[in-house]
PQR file of N, CA, C, O and H, with PARSE charges and radii, in Angstrom:
ATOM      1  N   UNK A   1      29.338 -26.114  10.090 -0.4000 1.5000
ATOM      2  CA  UNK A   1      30.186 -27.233   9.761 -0.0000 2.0000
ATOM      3  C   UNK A   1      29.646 -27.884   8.486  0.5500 1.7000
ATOM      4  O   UNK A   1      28.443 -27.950   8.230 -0.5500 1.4000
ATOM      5  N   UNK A   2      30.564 -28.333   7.750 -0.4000 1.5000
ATOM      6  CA  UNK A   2      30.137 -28.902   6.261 -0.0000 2.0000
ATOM      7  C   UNK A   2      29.493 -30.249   6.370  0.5500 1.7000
ATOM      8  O   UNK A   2      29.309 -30.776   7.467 -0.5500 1.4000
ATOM      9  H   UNK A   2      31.541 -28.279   7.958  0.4000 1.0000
ATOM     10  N   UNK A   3      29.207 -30.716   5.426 -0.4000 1.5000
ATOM     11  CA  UNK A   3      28.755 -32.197   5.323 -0.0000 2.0000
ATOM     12  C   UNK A   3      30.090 -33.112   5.483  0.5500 1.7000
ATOM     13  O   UNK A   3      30.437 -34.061   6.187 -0.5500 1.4000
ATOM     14  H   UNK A   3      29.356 -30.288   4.535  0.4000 1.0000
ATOM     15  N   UNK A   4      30.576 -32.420   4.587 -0.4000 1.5000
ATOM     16  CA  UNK A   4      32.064 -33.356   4.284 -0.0000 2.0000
ATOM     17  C   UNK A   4      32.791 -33.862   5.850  0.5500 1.7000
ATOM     18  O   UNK A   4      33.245 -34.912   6.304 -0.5500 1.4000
ATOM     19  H   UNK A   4      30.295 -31.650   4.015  0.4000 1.0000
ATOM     20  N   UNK A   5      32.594 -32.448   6.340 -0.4000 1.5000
ATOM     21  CA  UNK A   5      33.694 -31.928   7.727 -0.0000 2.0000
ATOM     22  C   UNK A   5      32.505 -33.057   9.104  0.5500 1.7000
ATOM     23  O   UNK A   5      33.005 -33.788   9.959 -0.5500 1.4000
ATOM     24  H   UNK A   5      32.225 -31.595   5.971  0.4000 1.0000
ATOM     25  N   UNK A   6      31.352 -32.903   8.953 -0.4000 1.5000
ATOM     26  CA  UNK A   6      30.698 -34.342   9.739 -0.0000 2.0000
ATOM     27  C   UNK A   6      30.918 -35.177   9.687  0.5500 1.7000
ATOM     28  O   UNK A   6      31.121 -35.842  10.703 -0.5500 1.4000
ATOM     29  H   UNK A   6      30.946 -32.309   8.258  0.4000 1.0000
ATOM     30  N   UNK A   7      31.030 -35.742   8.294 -0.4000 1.5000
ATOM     31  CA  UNK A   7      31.388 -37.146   7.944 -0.0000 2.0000
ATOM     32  C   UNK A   7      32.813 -37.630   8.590  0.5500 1.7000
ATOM     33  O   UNK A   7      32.945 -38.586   9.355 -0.5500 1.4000
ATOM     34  H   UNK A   7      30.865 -35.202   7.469  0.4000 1.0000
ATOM     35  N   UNK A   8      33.994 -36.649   8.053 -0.4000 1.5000
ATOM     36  CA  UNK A   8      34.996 -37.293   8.480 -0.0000 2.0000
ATOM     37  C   UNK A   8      35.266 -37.189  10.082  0.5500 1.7000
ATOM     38  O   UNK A   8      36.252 -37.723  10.590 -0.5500 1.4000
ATOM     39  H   UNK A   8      33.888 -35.873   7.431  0.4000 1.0000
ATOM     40  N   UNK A   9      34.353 -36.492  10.796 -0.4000 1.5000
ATOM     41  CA  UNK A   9      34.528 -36.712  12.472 -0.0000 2.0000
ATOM     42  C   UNK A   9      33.936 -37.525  12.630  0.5500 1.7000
ATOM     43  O   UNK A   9      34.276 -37.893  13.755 -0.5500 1.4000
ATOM     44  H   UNK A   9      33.552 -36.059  10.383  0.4000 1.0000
ATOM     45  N   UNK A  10      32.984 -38.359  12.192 -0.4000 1.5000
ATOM     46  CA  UNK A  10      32.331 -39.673  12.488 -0.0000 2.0000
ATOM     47  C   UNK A  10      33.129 -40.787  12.211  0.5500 1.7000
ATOM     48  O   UNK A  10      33.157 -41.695  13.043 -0.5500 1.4000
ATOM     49  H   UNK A  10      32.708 -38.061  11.278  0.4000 1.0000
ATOM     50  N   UNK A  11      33.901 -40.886  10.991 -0.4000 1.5000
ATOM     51  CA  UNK A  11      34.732 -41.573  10.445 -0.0000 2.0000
ATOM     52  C   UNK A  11      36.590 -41.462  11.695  0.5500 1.7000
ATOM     53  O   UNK A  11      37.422 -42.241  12.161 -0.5500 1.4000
ATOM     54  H   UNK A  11      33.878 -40.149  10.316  0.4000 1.0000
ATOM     55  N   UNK A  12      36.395 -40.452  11.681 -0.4000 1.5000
ATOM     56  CA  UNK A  12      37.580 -40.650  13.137 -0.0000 2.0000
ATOM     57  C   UNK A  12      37.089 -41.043  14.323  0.5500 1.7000
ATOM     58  O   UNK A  12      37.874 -41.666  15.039 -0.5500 1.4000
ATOM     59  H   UNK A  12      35.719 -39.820  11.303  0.4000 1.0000
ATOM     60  N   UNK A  13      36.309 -40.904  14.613 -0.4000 1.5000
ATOM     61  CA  UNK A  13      35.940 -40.998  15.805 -0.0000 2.0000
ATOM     62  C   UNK A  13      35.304 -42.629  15.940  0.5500 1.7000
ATOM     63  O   UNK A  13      35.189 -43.211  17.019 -0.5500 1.4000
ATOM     64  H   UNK A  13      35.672 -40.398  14.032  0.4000 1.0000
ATOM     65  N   UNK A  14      34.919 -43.222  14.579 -0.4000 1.5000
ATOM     66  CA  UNK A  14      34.829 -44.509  14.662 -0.0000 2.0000
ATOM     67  C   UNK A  14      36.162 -45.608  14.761  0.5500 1.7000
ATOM     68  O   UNK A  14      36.292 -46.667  15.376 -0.5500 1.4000
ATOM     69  H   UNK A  14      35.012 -42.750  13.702  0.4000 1.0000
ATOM     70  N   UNK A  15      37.420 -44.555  13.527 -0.4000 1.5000
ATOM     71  CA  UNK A  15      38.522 -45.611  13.790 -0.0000 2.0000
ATOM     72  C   UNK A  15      38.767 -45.488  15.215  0.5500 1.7000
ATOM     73  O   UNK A  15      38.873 -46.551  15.827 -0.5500 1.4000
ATOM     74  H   UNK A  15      37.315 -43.695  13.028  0.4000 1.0000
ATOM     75  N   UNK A  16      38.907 -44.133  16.031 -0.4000 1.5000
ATOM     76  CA  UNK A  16      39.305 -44.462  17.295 -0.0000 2.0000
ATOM     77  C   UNK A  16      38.382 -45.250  18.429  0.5500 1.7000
ATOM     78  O   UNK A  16      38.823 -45.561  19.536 -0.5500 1.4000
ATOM     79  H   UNK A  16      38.821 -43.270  15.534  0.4000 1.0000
ATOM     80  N   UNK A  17      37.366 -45.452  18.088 -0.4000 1.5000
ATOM     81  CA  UNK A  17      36.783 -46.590  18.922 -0.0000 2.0000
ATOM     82  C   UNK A  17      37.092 -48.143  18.441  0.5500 1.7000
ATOM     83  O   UNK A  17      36.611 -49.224  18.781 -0.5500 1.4000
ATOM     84  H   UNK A  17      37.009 -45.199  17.190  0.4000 1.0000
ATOM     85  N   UNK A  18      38.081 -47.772  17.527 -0.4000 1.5000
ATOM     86  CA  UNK A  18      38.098 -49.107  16.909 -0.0000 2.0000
ATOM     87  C   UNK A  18      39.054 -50.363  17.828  0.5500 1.7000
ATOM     88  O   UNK A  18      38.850 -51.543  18.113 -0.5500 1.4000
ATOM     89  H   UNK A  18      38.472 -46.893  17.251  0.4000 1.0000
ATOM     90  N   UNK A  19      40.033 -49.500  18.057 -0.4000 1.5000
ATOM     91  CA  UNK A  19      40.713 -50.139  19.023 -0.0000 2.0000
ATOM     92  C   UNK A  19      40.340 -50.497  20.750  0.5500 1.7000
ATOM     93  O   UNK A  19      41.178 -50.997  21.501 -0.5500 1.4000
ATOM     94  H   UNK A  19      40.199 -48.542  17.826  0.4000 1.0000
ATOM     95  N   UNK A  20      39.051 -50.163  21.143 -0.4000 1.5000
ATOM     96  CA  UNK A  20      38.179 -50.332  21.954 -0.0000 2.0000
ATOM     97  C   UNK A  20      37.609 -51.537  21.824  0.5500 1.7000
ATOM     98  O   UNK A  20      37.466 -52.439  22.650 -0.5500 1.4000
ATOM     99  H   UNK A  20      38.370 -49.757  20.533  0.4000 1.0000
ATOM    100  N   UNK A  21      37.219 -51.433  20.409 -0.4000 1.5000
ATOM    101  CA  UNK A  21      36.502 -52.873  20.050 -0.0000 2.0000
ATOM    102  C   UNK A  21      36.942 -54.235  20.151  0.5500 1.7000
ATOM    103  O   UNK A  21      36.320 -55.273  20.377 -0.5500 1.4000
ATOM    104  H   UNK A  21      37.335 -50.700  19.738  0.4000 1.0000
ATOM    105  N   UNK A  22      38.337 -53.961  19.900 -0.4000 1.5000
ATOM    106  CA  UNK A  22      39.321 -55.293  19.720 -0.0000 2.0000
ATOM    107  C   UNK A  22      39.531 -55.291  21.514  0.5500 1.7000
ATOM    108  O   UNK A  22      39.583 -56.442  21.946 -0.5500 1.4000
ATOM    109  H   UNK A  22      38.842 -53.118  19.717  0.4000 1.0000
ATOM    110  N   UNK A  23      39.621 -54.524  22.279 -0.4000 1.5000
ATOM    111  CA  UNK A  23      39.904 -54.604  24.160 -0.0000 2.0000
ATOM    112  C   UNK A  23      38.613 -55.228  24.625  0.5500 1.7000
ATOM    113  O   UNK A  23      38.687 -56.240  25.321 -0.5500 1.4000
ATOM    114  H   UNK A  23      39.579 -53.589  21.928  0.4000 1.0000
ATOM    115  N   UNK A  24      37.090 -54.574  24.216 -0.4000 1.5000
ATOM    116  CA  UNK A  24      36.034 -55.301  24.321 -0.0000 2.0000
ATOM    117  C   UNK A  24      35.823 -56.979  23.545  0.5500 1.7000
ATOM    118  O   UNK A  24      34.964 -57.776  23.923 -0.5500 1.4000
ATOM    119  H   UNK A  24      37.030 -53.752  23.650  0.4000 1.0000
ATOM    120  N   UNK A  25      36.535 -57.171  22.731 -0.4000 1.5000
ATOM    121  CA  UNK A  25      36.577 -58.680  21.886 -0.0000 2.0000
ATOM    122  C   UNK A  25      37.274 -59.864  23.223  0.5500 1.7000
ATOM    123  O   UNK A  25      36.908 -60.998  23.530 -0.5500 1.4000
ATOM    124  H   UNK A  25      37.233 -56.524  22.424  0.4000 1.0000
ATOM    125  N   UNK A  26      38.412 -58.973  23.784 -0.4000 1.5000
ATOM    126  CA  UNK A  26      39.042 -59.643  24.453 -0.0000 2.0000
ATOM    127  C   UNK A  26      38.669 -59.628  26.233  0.5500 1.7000
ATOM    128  O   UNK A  26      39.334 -59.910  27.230 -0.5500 1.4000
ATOM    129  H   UNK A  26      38.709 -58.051  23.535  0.4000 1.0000
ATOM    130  N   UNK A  27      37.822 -59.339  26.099 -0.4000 1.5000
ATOM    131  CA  UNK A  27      36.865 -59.552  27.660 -0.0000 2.0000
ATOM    132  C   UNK A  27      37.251 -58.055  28.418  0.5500 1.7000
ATOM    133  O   UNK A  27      37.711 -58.087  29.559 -0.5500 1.4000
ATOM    134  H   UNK A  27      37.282 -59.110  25.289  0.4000 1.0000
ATOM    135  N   UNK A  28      37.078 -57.002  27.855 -0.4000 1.5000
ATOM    136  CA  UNK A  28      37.234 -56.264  28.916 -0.0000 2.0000
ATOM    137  C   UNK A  28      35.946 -55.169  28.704  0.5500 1.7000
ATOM    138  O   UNK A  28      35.833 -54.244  27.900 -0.5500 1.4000
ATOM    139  H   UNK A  28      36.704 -56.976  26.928  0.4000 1.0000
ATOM    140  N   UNK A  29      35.435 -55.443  29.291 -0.4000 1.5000
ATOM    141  CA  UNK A  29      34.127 -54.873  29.686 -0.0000 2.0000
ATOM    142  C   UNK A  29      33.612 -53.092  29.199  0.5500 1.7000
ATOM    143  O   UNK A  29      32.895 -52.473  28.413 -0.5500 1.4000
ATOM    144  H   UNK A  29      35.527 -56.195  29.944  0.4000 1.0000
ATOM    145  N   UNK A  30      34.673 -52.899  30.423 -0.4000 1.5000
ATOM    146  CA  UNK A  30      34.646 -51.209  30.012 -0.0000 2.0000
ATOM    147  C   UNK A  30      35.274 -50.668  28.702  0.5500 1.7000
ATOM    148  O   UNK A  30      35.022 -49.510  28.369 -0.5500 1.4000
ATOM    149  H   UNK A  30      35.256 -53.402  31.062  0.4000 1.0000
ATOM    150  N   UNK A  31      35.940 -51.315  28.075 -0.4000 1.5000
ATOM    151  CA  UNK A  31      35.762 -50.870  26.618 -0.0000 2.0000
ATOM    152  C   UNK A  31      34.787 -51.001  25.720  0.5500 1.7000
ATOM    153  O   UNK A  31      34.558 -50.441  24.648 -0.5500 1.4000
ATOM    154  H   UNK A  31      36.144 -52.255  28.346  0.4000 1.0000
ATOM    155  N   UNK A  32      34.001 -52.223  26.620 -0.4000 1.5000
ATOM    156  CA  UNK A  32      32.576 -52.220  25.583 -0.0000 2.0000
ATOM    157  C   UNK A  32      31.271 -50.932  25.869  0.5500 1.7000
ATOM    158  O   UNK A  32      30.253 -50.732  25.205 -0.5500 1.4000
ATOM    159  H   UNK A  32      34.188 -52.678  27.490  0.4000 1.0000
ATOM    160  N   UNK A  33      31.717 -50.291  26.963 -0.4000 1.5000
ATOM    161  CA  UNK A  33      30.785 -49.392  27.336 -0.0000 2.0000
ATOM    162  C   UNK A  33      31.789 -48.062  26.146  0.5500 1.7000
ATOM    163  O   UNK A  33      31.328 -47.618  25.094 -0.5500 1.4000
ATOM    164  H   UNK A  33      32.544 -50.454  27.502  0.4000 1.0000
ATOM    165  N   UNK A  34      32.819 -47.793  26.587 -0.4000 1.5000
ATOM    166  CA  UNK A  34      32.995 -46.715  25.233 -0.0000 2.0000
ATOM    167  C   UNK A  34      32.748 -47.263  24.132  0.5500 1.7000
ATOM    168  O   UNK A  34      32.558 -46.320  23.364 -0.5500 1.4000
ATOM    169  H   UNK A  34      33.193 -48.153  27.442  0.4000 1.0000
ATOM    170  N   UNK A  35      32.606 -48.416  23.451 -0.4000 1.5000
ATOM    171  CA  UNK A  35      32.391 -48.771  22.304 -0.0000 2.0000
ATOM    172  C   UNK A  35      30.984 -48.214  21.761  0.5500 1.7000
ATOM    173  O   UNK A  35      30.537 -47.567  20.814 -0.5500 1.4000
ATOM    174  H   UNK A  35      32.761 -49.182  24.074  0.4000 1.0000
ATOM    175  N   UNK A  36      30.409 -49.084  23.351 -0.4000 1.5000
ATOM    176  CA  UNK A  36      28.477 -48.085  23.159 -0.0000 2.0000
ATOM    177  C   UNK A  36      28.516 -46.609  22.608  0.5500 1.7000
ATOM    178  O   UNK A  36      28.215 -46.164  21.500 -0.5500 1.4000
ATOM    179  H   UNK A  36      30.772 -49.609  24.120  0.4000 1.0000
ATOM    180  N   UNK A  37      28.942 -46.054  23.643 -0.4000 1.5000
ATOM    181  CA  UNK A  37      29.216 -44.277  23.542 -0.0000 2.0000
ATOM    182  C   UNK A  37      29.558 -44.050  22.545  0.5500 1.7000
ATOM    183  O   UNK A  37      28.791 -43.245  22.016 -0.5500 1.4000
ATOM    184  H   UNK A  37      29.187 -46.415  24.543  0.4000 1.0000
ATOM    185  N   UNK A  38      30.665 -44.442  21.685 -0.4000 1.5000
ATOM    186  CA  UNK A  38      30.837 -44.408  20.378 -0.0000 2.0000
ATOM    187  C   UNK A  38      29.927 -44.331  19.206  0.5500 1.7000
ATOM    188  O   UNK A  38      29.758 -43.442  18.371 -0.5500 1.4000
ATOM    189  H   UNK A  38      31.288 -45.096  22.114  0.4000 1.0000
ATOM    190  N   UNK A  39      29.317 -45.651  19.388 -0.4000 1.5000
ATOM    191  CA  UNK A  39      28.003 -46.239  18.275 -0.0000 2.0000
ATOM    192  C   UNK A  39      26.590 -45.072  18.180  0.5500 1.7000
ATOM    193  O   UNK A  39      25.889 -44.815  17.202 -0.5500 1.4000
ATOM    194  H   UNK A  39      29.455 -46.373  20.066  0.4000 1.0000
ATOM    195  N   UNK A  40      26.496 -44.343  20.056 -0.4000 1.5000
ATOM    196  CA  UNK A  40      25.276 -43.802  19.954 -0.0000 2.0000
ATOM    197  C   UNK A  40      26.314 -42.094  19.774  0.5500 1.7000
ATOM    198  O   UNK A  40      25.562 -41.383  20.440 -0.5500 1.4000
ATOM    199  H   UNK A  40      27.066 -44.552  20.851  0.4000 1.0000
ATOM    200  N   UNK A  41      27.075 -41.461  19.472 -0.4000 1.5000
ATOM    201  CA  UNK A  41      27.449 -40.714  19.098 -0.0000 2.0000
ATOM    202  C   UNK A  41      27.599 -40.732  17.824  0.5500 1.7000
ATOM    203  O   UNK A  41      27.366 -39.671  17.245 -0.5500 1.4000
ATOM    204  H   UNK A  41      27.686 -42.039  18.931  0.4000 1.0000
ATOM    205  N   UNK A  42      28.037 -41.943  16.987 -0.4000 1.5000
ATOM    206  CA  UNK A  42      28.033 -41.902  15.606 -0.0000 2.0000
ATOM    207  C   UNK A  42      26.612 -41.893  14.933  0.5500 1.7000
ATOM    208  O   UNK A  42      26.545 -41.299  13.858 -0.5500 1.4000
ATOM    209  H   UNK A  42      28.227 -42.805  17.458  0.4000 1.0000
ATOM    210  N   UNK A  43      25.515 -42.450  15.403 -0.4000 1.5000
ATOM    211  CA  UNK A  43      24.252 -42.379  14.967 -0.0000 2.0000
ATOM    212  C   UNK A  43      23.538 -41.170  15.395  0.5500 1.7000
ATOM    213  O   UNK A  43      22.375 -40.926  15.071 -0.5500 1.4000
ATOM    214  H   UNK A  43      25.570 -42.933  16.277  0.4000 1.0000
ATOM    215  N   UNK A  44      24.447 -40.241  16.311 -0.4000 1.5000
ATOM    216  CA  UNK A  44      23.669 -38.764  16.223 -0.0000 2.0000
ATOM    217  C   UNK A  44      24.407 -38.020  15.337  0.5500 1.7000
ATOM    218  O   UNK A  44      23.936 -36.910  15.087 -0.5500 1.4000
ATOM    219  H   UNK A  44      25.392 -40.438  16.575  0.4000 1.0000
ATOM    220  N   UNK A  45      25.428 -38.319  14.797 -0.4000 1.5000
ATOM    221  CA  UNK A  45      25.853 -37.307  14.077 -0.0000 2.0000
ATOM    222  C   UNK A  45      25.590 -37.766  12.407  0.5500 1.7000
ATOM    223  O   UNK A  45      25.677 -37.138  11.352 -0.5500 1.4000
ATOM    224  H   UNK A  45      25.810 -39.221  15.001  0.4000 1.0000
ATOM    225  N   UNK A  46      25.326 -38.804  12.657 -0.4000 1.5000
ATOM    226  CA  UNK A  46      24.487 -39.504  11.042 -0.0000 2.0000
ATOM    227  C   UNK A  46      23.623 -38.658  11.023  0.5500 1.7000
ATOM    228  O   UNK A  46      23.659 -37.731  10.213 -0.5500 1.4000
ATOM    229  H   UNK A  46      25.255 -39.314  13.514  0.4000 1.0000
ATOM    230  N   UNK A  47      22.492 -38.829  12.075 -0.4000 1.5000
ATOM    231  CA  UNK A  47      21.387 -37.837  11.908 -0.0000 2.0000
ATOM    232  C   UNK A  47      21.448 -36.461  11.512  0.5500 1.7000
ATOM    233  O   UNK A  47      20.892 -35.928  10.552 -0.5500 1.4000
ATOM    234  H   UNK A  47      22.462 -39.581  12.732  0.4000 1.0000
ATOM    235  N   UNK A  48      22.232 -35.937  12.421 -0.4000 1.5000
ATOM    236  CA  UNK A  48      22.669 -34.795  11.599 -0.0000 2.0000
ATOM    237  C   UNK A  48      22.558 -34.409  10.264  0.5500 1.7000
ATOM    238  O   UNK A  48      21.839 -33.564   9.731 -0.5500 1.4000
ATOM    239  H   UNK A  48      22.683 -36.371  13.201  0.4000 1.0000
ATOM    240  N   UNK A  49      23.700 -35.452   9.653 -0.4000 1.5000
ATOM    241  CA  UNK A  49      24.386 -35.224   8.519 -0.0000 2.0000
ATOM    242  C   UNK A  49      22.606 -35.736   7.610  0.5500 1.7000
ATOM    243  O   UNK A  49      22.110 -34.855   6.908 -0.5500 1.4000
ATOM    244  H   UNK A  49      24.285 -36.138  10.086  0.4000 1.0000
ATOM    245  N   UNK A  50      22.293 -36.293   7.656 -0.4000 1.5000
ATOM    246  CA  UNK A  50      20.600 -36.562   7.195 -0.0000 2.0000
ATOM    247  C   UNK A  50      20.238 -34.894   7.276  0.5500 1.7000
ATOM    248  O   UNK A  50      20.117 -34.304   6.203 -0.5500 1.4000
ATOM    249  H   UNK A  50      22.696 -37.009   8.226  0.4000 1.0000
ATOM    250  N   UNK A  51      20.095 -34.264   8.336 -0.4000 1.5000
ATOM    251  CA  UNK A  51      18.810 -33.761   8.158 -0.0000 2.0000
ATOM    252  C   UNK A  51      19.264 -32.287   7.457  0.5500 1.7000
ATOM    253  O   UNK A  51      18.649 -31.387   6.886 -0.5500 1.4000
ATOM    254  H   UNK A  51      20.194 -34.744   9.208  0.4000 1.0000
ATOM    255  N   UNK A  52      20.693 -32.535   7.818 -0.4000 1.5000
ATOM    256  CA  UNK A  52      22.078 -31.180   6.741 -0.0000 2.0000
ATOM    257  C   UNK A  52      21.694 -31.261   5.134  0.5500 1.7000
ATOM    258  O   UNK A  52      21.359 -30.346   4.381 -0.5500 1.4000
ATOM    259  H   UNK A  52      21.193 -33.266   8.282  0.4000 1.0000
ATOM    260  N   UNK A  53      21.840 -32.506   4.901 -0.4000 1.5000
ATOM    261  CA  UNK A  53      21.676 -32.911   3.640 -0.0000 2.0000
ATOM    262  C   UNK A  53      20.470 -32.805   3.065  0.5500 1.7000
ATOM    263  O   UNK A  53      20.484 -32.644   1.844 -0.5500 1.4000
ATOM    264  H   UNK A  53      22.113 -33.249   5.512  0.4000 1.0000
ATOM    265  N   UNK A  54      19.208 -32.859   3.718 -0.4000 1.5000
ATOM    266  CA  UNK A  54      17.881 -32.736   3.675 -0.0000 2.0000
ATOM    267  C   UNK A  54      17.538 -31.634   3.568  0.5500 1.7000
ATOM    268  O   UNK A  54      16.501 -31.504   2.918 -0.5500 1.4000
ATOM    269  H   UNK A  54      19.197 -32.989   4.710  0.4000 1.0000
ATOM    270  N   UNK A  55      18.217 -30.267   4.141 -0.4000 1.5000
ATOM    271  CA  UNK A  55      17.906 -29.449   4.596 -0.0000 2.0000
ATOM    272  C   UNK A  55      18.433 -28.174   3.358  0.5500 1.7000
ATOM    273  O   UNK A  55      17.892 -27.185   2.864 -0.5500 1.4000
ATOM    274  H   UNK A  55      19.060 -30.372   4.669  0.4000 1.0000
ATOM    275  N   UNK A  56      19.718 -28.821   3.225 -0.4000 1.5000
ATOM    276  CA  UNK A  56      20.298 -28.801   1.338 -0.0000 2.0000
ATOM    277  C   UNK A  56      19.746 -28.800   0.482  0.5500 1.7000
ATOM    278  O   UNK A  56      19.653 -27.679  -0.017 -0.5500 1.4000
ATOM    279  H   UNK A  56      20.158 -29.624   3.626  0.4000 1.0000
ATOM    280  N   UNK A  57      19.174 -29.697  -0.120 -0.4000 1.5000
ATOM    281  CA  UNK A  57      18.324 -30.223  -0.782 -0.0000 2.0000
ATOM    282  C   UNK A  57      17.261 -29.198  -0.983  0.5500 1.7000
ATOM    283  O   UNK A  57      16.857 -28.649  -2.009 -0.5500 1.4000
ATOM    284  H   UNK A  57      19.250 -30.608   0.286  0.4000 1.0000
ATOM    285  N   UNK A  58      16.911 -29.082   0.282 -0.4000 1.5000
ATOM    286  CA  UNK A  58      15.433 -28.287  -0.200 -0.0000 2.0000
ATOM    287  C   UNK A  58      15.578 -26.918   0.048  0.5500 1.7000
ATOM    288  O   UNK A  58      14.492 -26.393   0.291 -0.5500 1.4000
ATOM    289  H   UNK A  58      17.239 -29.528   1.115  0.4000 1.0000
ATOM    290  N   UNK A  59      16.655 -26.052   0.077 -0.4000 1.5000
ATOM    291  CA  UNK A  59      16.952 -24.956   0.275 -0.0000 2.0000
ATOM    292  C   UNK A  59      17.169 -24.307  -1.110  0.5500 1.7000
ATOM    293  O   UNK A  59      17.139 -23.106  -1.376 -0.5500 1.4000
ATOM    294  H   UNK A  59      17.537 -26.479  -0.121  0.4000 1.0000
ATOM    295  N   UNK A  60      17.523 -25.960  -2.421 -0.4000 1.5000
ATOM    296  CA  UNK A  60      18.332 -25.233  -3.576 -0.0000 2.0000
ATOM    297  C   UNK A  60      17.248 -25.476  -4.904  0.5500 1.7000
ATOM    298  O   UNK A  60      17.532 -25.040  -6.020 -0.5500 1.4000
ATOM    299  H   UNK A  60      17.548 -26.936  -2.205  0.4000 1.0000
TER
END
């Protein structure tokens, strides 16, 4: 999978928690737990994209 092609599944996958966020704003709980799931899925695939890019880098 590309760099590019990570990025923009993080980037979807954030707008679609987005509307989670606004259900969690408004007191509902269990959207704040997918919101979590969201946040710690987007910071593993950051990592990823870090260590892709890193890994780039020193390959060239």
């Amino acid at each position: 999978m590309s760099v590019e092609e990570m990025v923009q599944g993080m980037i979807d996958a954030l707008n679609d928690a987005l509307g989670d966020a606004g259900k969690h704003d408004r007191g509902n709980n269990a959207a704040g737990t997918r919101v979590r799931k969201a946040m710690q899925a987007a910071k593993n695939t950051a990592q990823d994209v870090r260590k892709q890019v890193q890994s780039d880098k020193n390959s060239r």
